[in-house]
C-alpha positions as CSV (number, residue, x, y, z in Angstrom):
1,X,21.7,-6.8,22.0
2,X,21.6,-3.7,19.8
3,X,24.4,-3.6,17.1
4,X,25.0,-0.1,15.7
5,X,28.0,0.6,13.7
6,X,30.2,3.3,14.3
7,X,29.5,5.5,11.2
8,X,26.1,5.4,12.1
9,X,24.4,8.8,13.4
10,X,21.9,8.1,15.8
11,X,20.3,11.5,16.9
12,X,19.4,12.1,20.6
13,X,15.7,11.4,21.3
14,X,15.7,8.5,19.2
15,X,14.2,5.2,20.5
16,X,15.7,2.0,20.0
17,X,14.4,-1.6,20.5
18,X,16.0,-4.6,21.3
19,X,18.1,-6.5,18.9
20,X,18.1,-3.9,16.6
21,X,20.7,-3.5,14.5
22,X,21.7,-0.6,12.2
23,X,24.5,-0.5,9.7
24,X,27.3,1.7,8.0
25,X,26.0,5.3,7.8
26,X,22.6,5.1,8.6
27,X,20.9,8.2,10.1
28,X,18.3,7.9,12.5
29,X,16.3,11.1,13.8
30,X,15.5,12.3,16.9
31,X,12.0,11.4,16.5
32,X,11.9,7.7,15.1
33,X,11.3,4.4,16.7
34,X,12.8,1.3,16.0
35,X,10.6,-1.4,17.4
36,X,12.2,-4.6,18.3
37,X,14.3,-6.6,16.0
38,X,14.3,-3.9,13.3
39,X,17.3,-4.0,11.0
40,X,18.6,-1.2,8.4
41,X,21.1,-2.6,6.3
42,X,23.4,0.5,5.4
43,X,22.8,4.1,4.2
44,X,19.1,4.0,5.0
45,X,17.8,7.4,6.4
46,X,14.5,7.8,9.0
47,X,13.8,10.9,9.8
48,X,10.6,12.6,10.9
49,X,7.9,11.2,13.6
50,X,9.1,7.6,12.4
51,X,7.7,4.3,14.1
52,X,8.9,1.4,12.0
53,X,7.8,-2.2,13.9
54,X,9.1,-5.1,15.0
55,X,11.5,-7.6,12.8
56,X,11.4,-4.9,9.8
57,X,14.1,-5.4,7.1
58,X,15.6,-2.1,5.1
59,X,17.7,-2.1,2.4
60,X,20.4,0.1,1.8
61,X,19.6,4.1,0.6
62,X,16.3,3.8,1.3
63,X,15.1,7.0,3.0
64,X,11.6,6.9,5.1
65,X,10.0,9.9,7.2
66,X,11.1,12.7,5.0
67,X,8.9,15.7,4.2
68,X,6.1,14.9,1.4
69,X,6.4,15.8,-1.9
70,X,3.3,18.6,-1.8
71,X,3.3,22.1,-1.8
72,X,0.7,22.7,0.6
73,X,3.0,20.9,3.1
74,X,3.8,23.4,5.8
75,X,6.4,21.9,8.0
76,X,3.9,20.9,10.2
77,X,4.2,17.8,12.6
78,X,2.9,14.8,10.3
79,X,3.5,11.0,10.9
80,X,4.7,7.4,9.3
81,X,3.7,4.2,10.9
82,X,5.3,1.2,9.2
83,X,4.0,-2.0,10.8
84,X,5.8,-5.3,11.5
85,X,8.0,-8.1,9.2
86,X,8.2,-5.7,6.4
87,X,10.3,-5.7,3.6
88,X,11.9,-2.7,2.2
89,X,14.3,-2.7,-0.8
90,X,17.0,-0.6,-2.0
91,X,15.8,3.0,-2.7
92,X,12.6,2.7,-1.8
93,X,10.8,6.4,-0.5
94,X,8.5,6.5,2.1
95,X,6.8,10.4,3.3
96,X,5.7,11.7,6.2
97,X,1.5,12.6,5.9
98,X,0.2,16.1,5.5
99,X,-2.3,18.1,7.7
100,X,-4.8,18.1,4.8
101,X,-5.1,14.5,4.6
102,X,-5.0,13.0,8.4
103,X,-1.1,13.6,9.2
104,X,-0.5,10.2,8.6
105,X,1.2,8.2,6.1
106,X,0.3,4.1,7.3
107,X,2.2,1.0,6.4
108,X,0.9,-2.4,7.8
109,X,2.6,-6.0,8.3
110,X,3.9,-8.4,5.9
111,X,4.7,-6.1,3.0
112,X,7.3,-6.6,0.3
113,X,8.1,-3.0,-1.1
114,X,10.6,-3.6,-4.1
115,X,13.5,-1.3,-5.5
116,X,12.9,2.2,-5.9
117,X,9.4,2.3,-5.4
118,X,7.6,5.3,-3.5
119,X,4.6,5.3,-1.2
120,X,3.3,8.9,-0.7
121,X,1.7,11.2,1.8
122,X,-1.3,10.3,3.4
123,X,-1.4,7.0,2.0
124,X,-2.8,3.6,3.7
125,X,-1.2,0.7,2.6
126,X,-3.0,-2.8,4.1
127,X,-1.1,-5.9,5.3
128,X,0.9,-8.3,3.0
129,X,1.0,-6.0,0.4
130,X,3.4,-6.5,-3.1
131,X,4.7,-3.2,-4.4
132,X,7.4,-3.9,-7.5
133,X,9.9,-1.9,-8.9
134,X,9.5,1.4,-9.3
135,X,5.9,1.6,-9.0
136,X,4.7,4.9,-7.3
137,X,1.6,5.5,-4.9
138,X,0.4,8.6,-5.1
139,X,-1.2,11.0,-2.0
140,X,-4.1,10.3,-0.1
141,X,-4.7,6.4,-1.7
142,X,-6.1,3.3,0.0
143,X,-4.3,0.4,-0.8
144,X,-6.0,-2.9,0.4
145,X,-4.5,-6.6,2.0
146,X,-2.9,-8.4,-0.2
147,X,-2.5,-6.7,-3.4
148,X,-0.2,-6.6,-5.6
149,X,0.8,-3.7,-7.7
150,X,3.5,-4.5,-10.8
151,X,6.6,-2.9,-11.8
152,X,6.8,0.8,-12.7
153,X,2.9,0.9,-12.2
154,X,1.7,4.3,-11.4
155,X,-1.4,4.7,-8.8
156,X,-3.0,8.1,-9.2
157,X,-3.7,10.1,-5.8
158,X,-7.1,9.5,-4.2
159,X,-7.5,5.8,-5.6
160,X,-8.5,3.0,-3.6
161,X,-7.7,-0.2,-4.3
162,X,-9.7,-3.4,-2.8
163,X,-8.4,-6.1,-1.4
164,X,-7.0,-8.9,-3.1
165,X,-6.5,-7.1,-6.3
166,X,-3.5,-7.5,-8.8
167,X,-1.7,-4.1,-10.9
168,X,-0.4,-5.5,-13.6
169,X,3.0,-3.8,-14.7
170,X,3.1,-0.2,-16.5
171,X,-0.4,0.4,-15.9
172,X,-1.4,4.1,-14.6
173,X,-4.5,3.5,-12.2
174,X,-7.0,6.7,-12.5
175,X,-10.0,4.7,-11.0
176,X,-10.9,2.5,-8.1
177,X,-10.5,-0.7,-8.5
178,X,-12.5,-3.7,-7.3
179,X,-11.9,-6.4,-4.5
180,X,-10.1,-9.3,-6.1
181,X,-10.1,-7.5,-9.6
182,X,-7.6,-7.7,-12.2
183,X,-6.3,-4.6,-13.9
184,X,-3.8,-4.3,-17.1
185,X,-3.2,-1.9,-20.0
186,X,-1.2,1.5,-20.3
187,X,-4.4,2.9,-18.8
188,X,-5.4,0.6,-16.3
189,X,-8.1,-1.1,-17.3
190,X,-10.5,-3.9,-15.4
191,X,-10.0,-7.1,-17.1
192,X,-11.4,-9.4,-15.2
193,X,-10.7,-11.6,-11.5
194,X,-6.9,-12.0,-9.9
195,X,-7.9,-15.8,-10.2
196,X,-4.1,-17.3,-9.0
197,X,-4.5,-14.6,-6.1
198,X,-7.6,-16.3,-5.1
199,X,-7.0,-19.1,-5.2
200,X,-3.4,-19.1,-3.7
201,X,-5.2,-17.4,-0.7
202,X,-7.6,-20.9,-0.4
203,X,-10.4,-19.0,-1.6
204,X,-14.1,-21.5,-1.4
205,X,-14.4,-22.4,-4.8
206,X,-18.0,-21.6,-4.2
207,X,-17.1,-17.9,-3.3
208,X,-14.8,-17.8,-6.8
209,X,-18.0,-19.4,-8.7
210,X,-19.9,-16.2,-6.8
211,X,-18.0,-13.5,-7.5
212,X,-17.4,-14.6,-11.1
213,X,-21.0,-14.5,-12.3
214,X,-21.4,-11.2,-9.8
215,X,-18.6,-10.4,-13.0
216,X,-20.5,-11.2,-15.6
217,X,-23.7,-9.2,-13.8
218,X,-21.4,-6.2,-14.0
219,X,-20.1,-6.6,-17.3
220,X,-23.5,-7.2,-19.2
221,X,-26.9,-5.6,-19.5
222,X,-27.7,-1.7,-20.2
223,X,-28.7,-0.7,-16.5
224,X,-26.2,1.7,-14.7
225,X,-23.1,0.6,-12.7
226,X,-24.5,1.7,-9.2
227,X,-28.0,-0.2,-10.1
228,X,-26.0,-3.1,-11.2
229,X,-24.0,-3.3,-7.9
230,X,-26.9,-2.6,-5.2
231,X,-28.3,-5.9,-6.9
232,X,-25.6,-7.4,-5.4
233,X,-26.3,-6.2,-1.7
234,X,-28.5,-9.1,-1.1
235,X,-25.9,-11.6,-2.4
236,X,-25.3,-15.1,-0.7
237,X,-21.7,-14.5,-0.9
238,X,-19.8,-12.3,1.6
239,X,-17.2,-11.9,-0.8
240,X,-19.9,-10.5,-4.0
241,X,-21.4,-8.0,-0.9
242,X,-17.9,-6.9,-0.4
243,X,-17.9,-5.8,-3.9
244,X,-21.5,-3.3,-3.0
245,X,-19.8,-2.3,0.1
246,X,-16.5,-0.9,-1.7
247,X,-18.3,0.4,-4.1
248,X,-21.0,2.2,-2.1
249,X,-18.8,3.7,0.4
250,X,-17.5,6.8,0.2
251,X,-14.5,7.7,-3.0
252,X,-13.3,11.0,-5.0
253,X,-12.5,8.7,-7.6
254,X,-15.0,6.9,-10.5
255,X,-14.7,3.1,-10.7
256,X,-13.1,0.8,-13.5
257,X,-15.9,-1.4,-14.4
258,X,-15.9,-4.5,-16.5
259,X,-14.9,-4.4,-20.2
C-alpha cells in the first residue's frame, strides 16, 4: 500500500504507484509519476513533467524536475525521465530539458548519484552510472554505462563520455573522453585504461590485451588522431572498434587523446 505522510503535499494530477511511499514534507507536482515502489525519504521536491521508475530511492532535500539553469529556457513544456533502482542522495539537483536540446533531461537504471551533485538540462546519463559528491554535469552531455565520475569533478556541457570510463576527483572535463579511459588532473587529462573497471566488469583478458596496445597505437607515432583511430576500424576486437565508432560519430567537443 502507498504510505504518504501527512505533511506531505501531493498536487492533484499526480500519479502514484504502488507501494510508494513518500515522507515528511515532500512536494510532489501535478505532473510527476512515481512508478512502483519509489520512495522519497523527506523534504525531496518533484516537480515538472517528472517520471521517476520503479524501486527508486531519494534522499532527503533533493529537488528533481525543476526548471533548467539556462537563459534561453522559456517556460516551455520540457521533461525528466529517471529510470529504475536508482539512488539519489541528499541534495542532489536534477532539471527538466530545454526545447533547444531535445526537451529531455534522461536518467537510466542502476545509478548511484552522491550528495549534492547536479545533472543538467538535456543531459543523458546511461545505466549504473557513479556520480560522487558534488560533481556537476553540465547541459546537453552524454554520459555512458557504467562510468564513474569522482567527487567535485566538473563535466563541461556538450561532452560525451564512453562507456566504462572513470573521472577521477577534481578534474574539469572539456573534451570527450574515450570508452574504458581513464582521466585525472585539474584539467582532465587521458591517462591511460580504467583497468579495476574492466576488469571488475569480467572483461576477456584478451579484449583488455586489445584495447591496451589499440593505447599504445594512439599514444605513439606522428600520424593524426583521426588517421590513427580509422586504423582501428578493422580491429579484431569489438571493444578497440568501439573506440573508432565513438570517435567517428558525431561530437561538438575535441577528444582527450593519450599523453
Amino acid at each position: 500500500m502507498m504510505q504518504v505522510h501527512p505533511s506531505a503535499v501531493i498536487e492533484p494530477g499526480a500519479k502514484i504507484g504502488a507501494g510508494v511511499r513518500i515522507g515528511p514534507l515532500c512536494v510532489v507536482g501535478p505532473d510527476v509519476v512515481l512508478g512502483d515502489g519509489v520512495e522519497l525519504k523527506s523534504h525531496v521536491v518533484v516537480q515538472g513533467d517528472t517520471e521517476i521508475g520503479q524501486g527508486t530511492l531519494v534522499f532527503s532535500f533533493a529537488v528533481l524536475g525543476e526548471v533548467p539553469q539556462d537563459l534561453k529556457y522559456a517556460g516551455e513544456r520540457t521533461r525528466l525521465r529517471i529510470g529504475s533502482h536508482n539512488r539519489i542522495r541528499e541534495h542532489v539537483t536534477m532539471n527538466l530539458g530545454t526545447a533547444g536540446g531535445g526537451g529531455e533531461t534522461r536518467i537510466g537504471n542502476g545509478g548511484l548519484f552522491m550528495a549534492g551533485c547536479h545533472v543538467a538540462h538535456d543531459a543523458k546519463v546511461g545505466d549504473r552510472v557513479v556520480v560522487a559528491n558534488c560533481a556537476a554535469i553540465a547541459g546537453h552531455c552524454e554520459v555512458g554505462d557504467d562510468v564513474v565520475i569522482g567527487g567535485l569533478a566538473g563535466i563541461h556541457q556538450w561532452v560525451r563520455i564512453g562507456r566504462g570510463a572513470m573521472i577521477g576527483a577534481l578534474s574539469m572535463v572539456t573534451h570527450d573522453v574515450l570508452p574504458h579511459g581513464l582521466v585525472q588532473g585539474p584539467r582532465g587529462e587521458l591517462e591511460g585504461l580504467n583497468l579495476i573497471g574492466l576488469k571488475r566488469r569480467g572483461t576477456p583478458r584478451e579484449d583488455i590485451s586489445a584495447l591496451r596496445q589499440a593505447y599504445q597505437d594512439l599514444r605513439d607515432g606522428e600520424a593524426p588522431f583521426q588517421q590513427k583511430v580509422r586504423a582501428l576500424n578493422g580491429a579484431d576486437s569489438g571493444m578497440v572498434r568501439e573506440w573508432a565508432e565513438f570517435v567517428q560519430s558525431a561530437s561538438d567537443r575535441q577528444f582527450l587523446t593519450p599523453r
